[in-house]
C-alpha positions in Angstrom: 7.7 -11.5 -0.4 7.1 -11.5 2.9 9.2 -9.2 4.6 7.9 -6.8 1.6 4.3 -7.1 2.8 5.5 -6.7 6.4 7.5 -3.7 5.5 5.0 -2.4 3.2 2.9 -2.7 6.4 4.6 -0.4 8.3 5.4 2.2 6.4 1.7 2.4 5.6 1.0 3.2 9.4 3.2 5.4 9.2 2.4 7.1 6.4 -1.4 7.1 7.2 -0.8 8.1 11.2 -3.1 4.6 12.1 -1.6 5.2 15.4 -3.5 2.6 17.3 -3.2 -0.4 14.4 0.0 -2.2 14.0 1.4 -4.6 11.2 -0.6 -8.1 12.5 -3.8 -5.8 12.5 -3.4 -5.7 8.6 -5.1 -8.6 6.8 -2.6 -8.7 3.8 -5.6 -9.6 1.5 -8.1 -7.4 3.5 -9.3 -4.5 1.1 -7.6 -1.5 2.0 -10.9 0.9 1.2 -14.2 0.9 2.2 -13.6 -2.5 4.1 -10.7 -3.6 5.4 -9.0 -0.5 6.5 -11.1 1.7 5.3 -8.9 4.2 3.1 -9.9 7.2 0.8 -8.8 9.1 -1.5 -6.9 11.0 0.3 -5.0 7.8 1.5 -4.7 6.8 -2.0 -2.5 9.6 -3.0 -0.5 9.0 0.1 -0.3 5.4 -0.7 1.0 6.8 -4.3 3.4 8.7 -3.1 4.9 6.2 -0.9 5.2 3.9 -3.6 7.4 7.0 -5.9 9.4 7.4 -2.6 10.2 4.4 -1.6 10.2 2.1 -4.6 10.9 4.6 -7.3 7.4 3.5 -9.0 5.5 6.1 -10.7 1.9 5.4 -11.7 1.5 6.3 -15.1 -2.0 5.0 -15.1 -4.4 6.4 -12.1 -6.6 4.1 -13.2 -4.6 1.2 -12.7 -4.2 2.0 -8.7 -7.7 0.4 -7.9 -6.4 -2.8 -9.3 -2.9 -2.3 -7.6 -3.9 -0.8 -4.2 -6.6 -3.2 -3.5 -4.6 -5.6 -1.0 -1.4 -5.0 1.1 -0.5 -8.5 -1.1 -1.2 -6.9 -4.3 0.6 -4.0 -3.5 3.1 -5.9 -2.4 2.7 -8.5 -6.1 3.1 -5.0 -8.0 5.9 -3.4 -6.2 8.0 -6.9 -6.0 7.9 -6.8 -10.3 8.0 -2.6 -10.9 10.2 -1.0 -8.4 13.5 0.8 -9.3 14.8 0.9 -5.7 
């Protein structure tokens, strides 16, 4: 689990461009909007599609991705029992 979170970490710098922030900056059970690192909706659907790319998990439910993308951990806790890849 947690070389997940740590590469779940990384590729979420990547995909967001948070140039100046790097893995250890990440709380893994920091909120990733409003707090935390402040996401928006516009991360979320990056967040989403990082999830299809990388995982293979699509999110059926859009409702479901405030429960899932609340944390790096329970992103993390979701991919770990849903991914494909």
């Amino acid at each position: 689990m947690e070389e997940l979170i740590l590469e779940l970490k990384k590729q979420i710098i990547e995909a967001l461009n948070l140039e100046d922030i790097t893995p250890d900056d990440i709380d893994t059970n920091a909120p990733l909007f409003v707090e935390g690192l402040g996401l928006d909706s516009i991360d979320a659907l990056e967040l989403i599609v990082l999830m299809e790319k990388n995982y293979g998990i699509k999110l059926e439910d859009p409702g479901k991705s405030k429960e899932i993308f609340k944390s790096v951990a329970t992103m993390a806790e979701y991919i770990q029992k849903h991914r494909t890849k």
